[in-house]
C-alpha positions in Angstrom: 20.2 -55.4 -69.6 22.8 -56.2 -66.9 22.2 -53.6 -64.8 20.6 -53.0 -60.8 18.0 -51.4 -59.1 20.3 -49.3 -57.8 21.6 -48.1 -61.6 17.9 -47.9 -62.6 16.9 -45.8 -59.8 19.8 -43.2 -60.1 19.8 -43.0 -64.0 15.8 -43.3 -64.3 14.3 -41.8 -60.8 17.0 -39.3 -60.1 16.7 -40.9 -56.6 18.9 -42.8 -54.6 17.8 -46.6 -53.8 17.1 -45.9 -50.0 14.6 -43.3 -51.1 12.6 -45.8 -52.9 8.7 -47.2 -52.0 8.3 -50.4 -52.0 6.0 -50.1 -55.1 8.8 -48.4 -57.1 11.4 -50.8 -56.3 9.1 -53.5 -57.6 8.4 -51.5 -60.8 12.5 -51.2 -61.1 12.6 -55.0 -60.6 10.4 -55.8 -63.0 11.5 -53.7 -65.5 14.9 -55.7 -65.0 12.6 -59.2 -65.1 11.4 -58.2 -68.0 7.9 -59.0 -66.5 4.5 -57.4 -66.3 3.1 -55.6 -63.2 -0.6 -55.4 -64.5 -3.2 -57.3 -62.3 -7.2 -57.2 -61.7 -7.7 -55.1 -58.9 -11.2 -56.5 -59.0 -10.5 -59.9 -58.0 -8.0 -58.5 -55.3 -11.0 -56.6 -53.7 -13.8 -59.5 -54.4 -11.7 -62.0 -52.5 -11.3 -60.1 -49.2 -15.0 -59.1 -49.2 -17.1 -60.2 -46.1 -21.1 -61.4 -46.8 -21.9 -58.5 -45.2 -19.7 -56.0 -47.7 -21.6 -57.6 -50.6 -25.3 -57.8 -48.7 -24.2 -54.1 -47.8 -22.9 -52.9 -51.6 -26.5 -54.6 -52.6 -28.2 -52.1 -50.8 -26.2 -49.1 -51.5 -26.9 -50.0 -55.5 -30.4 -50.9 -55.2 -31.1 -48.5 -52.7 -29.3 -45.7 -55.2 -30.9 -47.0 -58.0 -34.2 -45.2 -59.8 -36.1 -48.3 -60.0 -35.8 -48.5 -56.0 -36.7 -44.8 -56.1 -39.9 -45.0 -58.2 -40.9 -48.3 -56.6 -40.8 -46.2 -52.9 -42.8 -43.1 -54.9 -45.4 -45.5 -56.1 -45.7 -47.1 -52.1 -45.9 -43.9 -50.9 -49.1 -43.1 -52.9 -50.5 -46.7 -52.5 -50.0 -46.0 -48.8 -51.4 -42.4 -48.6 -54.3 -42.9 -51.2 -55.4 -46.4 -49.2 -55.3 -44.8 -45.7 -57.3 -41.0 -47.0 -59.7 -43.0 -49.4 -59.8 -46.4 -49.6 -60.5 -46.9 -45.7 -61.8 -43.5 -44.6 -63.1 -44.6 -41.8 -61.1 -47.5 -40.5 -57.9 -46.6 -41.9 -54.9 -48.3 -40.7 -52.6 -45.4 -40.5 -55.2 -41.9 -40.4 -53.7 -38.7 -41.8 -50.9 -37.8 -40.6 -49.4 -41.3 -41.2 -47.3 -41.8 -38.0 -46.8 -44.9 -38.8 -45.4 -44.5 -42.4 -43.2 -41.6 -40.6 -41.9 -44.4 -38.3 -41.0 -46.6 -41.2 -39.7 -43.8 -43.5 -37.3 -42.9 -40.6 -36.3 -46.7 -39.3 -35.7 -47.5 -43.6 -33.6 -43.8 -43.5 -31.6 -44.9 -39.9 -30.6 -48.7 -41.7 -29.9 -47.2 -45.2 -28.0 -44.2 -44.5 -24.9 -46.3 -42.8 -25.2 -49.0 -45.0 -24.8 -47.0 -48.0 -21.7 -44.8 -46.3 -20.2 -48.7 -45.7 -20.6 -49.0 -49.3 -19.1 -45.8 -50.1 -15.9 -46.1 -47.7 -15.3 -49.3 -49.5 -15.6 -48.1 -52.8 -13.2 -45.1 -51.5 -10.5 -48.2 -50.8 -10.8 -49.7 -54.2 -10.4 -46.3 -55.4 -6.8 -45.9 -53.8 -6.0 -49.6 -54.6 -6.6 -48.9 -58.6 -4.7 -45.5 -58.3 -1.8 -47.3 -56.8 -1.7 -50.0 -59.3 -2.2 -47.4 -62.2 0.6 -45.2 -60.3 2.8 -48.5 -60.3 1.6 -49.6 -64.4 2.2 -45.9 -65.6 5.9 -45.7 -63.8 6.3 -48.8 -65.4 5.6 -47.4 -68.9 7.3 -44.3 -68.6 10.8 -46.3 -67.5 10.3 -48.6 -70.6 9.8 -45.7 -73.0 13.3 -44.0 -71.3 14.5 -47.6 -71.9 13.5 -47.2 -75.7 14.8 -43.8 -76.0 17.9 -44.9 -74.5 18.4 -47.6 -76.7 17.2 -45.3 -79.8 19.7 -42.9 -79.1 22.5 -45.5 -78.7 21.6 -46.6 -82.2 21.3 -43.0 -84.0 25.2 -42.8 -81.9 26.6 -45.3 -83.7 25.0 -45.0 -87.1 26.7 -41.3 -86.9 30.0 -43.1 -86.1 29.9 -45.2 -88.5 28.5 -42.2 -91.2 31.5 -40.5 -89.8 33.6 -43.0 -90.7 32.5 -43.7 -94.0 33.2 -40.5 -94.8 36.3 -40.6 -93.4 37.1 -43.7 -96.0 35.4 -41.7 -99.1 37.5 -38.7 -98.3 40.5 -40.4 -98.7 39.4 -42.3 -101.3 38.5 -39.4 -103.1 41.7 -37.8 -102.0 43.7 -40.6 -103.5 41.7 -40.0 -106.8 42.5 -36.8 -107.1 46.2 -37.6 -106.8 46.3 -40.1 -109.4 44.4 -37.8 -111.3 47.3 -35.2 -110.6 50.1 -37.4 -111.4 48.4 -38.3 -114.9 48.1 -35.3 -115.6 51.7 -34.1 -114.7 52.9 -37.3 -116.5 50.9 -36.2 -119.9 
């Protein structure tokens, strides 16, 4: 395949060069390379995480997990039950638990951001894997117009060369038929 970006980009894209990303011009140049353009996108992401992107992803999935969710439930009636029955009299935190309000809220005020953190990060690797499965499926669809191409060079010149062949057999058969004419004439 001796060809250019620029070719590839005009016959494949319908676009001139200039007009190209930077993603598509390395999908052009690979295609020419002959090389692949898949990757782990996981890897990408793991490397540039921080401690506290994993300590905070760690939260957002325990903290969004039903095992975290039954676990707070079954506190919740430990607390509630100990305070109205267990210690009557000398509870530590009486009715209307203003103390378990305080810690509900302060546990809501830490996980809330922590969770959206988790969430705007799992946003970016979302738009990282759609541009690398943008950049693999452009890659496919030029190899298949490659294929097609190629496909329909090959059907051209088996039709040339059916063409021709009948060409021969025509005259062939032409030149038959007059030497059957002559023998005949001659008898």
């Amino acid at each position: 395949m001796n060809k250019t970006i620029d070719e590839l980009a005009n016959r494949w894209l319908k676009r001139r060069p200039d007009g190209l990303s930077v993603l598509e011009s390395r999908v052009l140049q690979s295609t020419l390379e002959r090389t692949t353009i898949t990757r782990d996108t996981n890897k990408a992401v793991a490397f540039h995480q921080t401690f506290g992107d994993r300590l905070a992803d760690s939260i957002a999935r325990i903290g969004g997990s039903w095992s975290f969710i039954v676990t707070f439930l079954v506190f919740l009636v430990l607390w509630t039950s100990g305070n109205v029955w267990l210690l009557s009299r000398d509870a530590f935190d009486p009715y209307p638990f203003i103390f378990l309000n305080l810690v509900l809220s302060m546990v809501a005020a830490l996980q809330a951001p922590v969770i959206m953190m988790a969430q705007n990060r799992q946003t970016e690797r979302d738009r990282i894997d759609a541009a690398h499965d943008y950049e693999v499926n452009l890659k496919a669809e030029i190899e298949i117009m490659a294929l097609h191409e190629k496909l329909d060079e090959l059907r051209h010149g088996q039709i040339i060369g059916m063409r021709d062949e009948i060409v021969q057999l025509t005259e062939m058969v032409k030149r038959i038929d007059d030497r059957l004419s002559q023998q005949q004439s001659a008898s």
